[in-house]
C-alpha positions in Angstrom: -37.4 2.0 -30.1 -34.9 4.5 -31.2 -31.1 3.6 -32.8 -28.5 4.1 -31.0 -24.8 3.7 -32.4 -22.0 2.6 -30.6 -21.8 -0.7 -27.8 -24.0 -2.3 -26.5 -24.1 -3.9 -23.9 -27.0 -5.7 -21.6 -26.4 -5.4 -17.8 -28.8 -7.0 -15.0 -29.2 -5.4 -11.5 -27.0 -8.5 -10.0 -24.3 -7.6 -12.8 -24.1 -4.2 -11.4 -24.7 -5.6 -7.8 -27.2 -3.3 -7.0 -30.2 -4.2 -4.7 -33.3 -4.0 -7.4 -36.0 -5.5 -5.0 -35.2 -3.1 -2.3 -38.8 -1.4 -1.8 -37.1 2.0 0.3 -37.4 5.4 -1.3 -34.3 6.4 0.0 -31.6 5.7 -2.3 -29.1 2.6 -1.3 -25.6 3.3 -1.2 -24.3 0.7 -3.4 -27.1 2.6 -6.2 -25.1 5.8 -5.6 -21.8 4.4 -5.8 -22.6 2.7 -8.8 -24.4 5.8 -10.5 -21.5 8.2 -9.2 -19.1 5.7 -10.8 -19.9 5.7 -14.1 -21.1 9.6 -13.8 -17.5 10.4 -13.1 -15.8 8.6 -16.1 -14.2 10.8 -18.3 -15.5 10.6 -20.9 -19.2 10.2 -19.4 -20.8 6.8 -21.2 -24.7 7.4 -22.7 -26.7 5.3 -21.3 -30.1 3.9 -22.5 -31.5 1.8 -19.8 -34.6 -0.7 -20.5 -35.4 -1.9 -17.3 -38.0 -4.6 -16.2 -39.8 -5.9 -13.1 -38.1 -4.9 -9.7 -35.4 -3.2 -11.6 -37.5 -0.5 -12.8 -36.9 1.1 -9.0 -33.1 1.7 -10.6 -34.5 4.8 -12.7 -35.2 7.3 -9.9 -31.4 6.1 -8.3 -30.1 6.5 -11.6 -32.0 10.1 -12.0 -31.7 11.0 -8.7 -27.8 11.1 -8.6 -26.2 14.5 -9.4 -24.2 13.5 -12.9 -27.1 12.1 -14.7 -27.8 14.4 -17.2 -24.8 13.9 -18.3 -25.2 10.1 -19.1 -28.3 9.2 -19.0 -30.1 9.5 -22.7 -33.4 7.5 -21.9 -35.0 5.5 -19.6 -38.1 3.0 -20.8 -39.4 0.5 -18.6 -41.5 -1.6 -20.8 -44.5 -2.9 -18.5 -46.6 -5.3 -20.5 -44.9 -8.5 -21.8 -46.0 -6.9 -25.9 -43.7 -3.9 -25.0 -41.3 -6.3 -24.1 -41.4 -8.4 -27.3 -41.1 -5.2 -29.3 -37.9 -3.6 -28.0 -37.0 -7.8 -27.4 -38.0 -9.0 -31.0 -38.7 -11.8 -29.9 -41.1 -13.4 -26.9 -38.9 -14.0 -23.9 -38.7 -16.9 -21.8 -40.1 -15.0 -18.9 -40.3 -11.9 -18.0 
């Protein structure tokens, strides 16, 4: 996992009130919204997402919103619960 300086700060889907179990490949509005949101912040915030489970469907909303070059650094979606542990440090609860 790279170091990144600055804040950090851990965010779920329900945080950001975004719909991550929808299974659509449309993009939902309140994904849009969201992603438009922080695009249009002046200045843009760098985002490094780590996304898990049925949240890993917010990395092509994320991407697919004009803005996100701009913000978005990297994207990693750790799939097996090892991955996890690494970027983690430690084993979680569940996953």
């Amino acid at each position: 996992m790279r170091a990144y300086s600055g804040r950090l700060r851990v965010l779920t889907t329900a945080l950001l009130g975004v719909r991550a179990h929808c299974t659509s490949t449309s993009l939902p509005s309140d994904a849009i919204s969201l992603a438009s949101t922080l695009y249009s912040l002046s200045p843009p915030p760098r985002l490094v997402a780590i996304i898990t489970g049925g949240g890993a469907q917010l990395a092509p909303w994320l991407l697919a919103t004009p803005g996100a070059s701009r913000t978005v650094l990297e994207v990693t979606v750790p799939y097996a619960r090892a991955s996890l542990t690494s970027i983690l440090g430690v084993a979680p609860d569940r996953s």
